[in-house]
C-alpha positions in Angstrom: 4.1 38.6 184.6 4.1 37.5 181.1 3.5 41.0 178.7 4.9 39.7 176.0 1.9 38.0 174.7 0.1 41.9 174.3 3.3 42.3 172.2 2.2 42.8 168.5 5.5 41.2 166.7 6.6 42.9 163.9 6.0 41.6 160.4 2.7 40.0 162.0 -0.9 41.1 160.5 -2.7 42.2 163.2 -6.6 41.1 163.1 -7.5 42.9 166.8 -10.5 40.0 166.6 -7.5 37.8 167.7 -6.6 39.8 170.6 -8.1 39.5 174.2 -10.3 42.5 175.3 -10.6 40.7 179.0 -8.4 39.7 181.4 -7.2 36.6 180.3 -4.6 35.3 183.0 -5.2 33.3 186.6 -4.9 36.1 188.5 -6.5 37.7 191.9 -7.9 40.6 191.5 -8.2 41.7 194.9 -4.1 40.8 194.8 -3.3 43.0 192.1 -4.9 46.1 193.9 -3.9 45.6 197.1 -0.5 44.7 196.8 0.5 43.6 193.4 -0.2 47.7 192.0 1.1 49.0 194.5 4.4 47.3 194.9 4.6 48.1 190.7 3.8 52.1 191.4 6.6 52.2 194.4 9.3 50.6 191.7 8.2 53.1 189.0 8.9 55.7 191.5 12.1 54.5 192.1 13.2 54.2 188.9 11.6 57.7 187.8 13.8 59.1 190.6 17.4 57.8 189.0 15.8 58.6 185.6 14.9 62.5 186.4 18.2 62.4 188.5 20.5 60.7 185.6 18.9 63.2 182.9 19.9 60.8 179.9 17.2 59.2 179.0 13.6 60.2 178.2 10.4 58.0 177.4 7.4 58.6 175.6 4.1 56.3 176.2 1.8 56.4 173.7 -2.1 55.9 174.3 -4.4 55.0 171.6 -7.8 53.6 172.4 -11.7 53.7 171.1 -13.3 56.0 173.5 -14.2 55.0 176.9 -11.4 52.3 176.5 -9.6 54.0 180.1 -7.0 56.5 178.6 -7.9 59.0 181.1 -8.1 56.1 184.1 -4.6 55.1 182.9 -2.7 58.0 183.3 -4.8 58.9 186.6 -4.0 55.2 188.7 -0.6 54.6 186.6 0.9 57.7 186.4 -0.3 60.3 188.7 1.5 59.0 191.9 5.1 59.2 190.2 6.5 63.0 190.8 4.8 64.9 188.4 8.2 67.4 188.0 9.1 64.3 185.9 5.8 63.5 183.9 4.8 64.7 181.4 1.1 64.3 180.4 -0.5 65.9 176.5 -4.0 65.2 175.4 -4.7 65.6 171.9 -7.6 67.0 170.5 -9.1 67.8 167.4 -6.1 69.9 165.4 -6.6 73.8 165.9 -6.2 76.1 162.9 -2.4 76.7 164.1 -2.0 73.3 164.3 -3.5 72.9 161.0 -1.2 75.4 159.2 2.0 72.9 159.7 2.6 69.7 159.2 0.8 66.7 160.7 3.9 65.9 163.5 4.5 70.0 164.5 2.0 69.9 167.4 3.3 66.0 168.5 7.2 67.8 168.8 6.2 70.4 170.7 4.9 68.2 173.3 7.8 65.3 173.8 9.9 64.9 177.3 13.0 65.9 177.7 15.6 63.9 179.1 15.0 62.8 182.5 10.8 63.0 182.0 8.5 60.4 181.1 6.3 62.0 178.5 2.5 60.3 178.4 0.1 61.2 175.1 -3.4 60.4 175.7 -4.0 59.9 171.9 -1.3 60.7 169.2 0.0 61.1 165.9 -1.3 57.9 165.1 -4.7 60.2 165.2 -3.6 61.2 162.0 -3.4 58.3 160.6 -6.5 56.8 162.1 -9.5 59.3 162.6 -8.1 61.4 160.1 -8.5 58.0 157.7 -11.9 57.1 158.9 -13.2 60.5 158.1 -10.8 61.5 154.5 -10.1 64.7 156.9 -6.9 64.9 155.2 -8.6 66.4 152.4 -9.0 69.8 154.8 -5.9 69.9 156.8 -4.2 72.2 154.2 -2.3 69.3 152.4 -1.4 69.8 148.6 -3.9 67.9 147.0 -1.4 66.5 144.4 0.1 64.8 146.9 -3.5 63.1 148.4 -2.7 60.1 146.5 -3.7 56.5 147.5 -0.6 55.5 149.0 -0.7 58.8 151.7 -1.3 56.0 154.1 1.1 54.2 153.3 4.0 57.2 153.1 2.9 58.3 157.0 3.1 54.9 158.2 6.8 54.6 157.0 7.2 58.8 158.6 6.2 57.5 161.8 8.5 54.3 161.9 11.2 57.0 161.0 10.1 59.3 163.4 9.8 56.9 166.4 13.4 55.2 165.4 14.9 58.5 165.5 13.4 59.3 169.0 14.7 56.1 170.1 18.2 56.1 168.5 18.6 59.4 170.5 17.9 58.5 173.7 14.2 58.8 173.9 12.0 54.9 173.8 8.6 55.4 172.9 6.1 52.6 174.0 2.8 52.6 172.2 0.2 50.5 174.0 -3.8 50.2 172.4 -6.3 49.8 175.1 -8.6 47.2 173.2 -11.9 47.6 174.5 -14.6 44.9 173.3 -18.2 46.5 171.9 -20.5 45.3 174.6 -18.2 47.3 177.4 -17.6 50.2 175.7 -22.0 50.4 175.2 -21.7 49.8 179.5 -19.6 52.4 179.8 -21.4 55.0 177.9 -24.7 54.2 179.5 -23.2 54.7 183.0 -21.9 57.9 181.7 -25.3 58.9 180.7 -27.3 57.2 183.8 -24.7 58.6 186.3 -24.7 62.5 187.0 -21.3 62.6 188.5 -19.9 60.7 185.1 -22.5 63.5 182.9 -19.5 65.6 181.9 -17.5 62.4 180.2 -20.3 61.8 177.7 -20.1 63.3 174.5 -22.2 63.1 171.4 -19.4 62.1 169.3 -19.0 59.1 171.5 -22.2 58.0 170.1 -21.5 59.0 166.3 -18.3 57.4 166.6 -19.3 54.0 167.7 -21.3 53.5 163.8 -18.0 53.3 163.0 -17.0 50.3 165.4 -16.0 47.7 162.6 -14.0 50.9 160.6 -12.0 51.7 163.2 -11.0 47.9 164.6 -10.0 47.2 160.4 -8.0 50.8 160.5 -6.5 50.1 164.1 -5.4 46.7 162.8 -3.4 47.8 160.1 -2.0 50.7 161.7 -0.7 48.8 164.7 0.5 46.2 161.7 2.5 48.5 159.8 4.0 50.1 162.9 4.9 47.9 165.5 8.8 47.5 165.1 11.2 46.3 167.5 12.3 49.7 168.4 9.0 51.2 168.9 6.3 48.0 169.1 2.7 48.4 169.9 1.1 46.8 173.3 -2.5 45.4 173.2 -3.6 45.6 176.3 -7.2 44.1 177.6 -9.2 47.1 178.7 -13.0 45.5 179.5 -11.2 45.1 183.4 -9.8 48.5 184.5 -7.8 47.1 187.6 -6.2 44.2 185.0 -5.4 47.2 182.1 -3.5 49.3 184.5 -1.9 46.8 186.0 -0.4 45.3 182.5 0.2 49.2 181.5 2.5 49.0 184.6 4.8 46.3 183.6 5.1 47.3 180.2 6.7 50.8 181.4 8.3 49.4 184.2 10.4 46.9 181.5 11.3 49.8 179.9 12.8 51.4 182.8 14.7 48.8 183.7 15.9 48.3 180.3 17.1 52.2 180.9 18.7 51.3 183.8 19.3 54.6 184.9 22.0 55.6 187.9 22.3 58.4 190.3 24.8 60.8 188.9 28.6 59.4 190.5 30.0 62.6 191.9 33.7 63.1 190.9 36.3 62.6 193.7 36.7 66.5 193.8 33.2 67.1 194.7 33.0 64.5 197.3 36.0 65.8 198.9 34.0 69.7 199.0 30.8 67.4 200.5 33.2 65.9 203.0 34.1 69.9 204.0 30.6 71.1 203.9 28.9 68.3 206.2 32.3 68.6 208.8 31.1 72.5 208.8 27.3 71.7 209.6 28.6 69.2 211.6 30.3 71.7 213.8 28.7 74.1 216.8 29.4 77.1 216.7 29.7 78.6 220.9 27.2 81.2 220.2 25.1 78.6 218.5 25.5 76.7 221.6 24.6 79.7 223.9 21.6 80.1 221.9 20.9 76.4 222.6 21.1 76.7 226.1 18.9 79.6 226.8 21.9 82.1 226.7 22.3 85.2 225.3 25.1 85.5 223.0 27.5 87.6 223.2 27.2 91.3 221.2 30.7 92.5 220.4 30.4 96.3 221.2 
């Protein structure tokens, strides 16, 4: 499939207005759950195998969304089936007082892969450049307030890009993908949180609070996502008013990646082969009081 058109080019100013929040391709539904996700999920097993195995590479993917966009639905059908000894998955919440006490990025480090995992952040750094902007919380995360000046925006912007190209020049791509969510779905999916007990514990007042900021955050979002999409690091965005359509795309985006990577099964030196050649010939082998046991025999005690 064709993912480069979620690709937010850098150097383009991104109005999310523009973008698709449906699925916007001729495409079966029933297809993509029933064979075409699937067949994706078996190949990013595959792949997450030689990754973990090789232990050279490491990648980071990077969820940012308007609530009820699917964050949590993401990680569950996308990521959950690959071995979680290789996954890696951080929510963030709001910033603790610890967290608050260090710089903006201390609680991101703390939570990257290491090489062989395939790290997942279900919201980011790019909080902190986002709902901290929406909100002027800046003003009470400890920062000196001679250095709250207008262009505080501007400077975080160009610490992430430096961030993420330094994560990348050492071995570690980060993907960033933006679940865009259209207004009317996002107001379905909050009511059915309501209206359904089982979905009770999802809904949060803040949800509600949040949403007066709709128009805020889409303006915010679009200049974040314009100001950081490079070529090392560039944002996805992703339709996310049709679940099975969002994961799917989420999919193909990691799954470039990974074969981008490339990554091999270690090749043993000749040396170690030949002590593998020994050590299967010796399992190979039956011992005679193995074989007594075999046959019902009782092997012989030396006295």
């Amino acid at each position: 499939m064709d993912i480069e058109k979620y690709l937010a080019k850098e150097g383009t100013k991104i109005d999310l207005s523009e973008y698709a929040t449906a699925c916007d391709v001729d495409i079966d539904k029933k297809k993509v759950k029933g064979e075409l996700m699937p067949q994706a999920i078996d190949e990013m097993n595959a792949w997450q195998e030689k990754l973990f195995a090789d232990s050279h590479y490491g990648i980071l993917v990077v969820l940012q969304a308007m609530d009820a966009a699917g964050k949590d639905g993401t990680v569950k059908h996308v990521f959950a089936p690959l071995n979680p000894a290789g996954v890696h998955v951080h929510s963030f919440k709001q910033p603790s007082t610890e967290e608050k006490d260090h710089d903006y990025m201390w609680r991101i480090n703390k939570e990257l892969p290491g090489r062989g995992e395939i790290g997942i952040f279900n919201r980011s750094h790019y909080e902190d450049v986002i709902v901290s902007h929406i909100h002027e919380l800046i003003k009470s995360d400890g920062m000196p307030e001679k250095l709250i000046k207008k262009d505080i925006w501007e400077k975080r912007y160009r610490q992430i890009c430096d961030w993420e190209r330094y994560l990348t020049e050492n071995g570690f791509p980060v993907i960033k993908i933006f679940l865009h969510l259209s207004k009317n779905e996002q107001k379905k999916r909050l009511i059915d949180r309501i209206v359904t007990k089982q979905k009770n514990w999802k809904f949060s007042m803040s949800d509600i609070q949040e949403r007066q900021y709709w128009n805020r955050y889409q303006k915010i979002y679009g200049e974040v996502i314009t100001a950081t999409t490079t070529k090392y690091a560039p944002w996805y965005i992703v339709p996310a008013d049709d679940k099975w359509y969002t994961r799917y795309v989420v999919s193909q985006i990691v799954l470039k990646t990974l074969r981008k990577i490339n990554p091999r099964f270690p090749k043993l030196s000749a040396d170690i082969e030949a002590q593998l050649e020994q050590f299967r010939n010796i399992l190979r082998a039956v011992d005679i009081e193995d074989l007594k046991t075999l046959m019902g025999e009782k092997p012989d005690v030396k006295k």
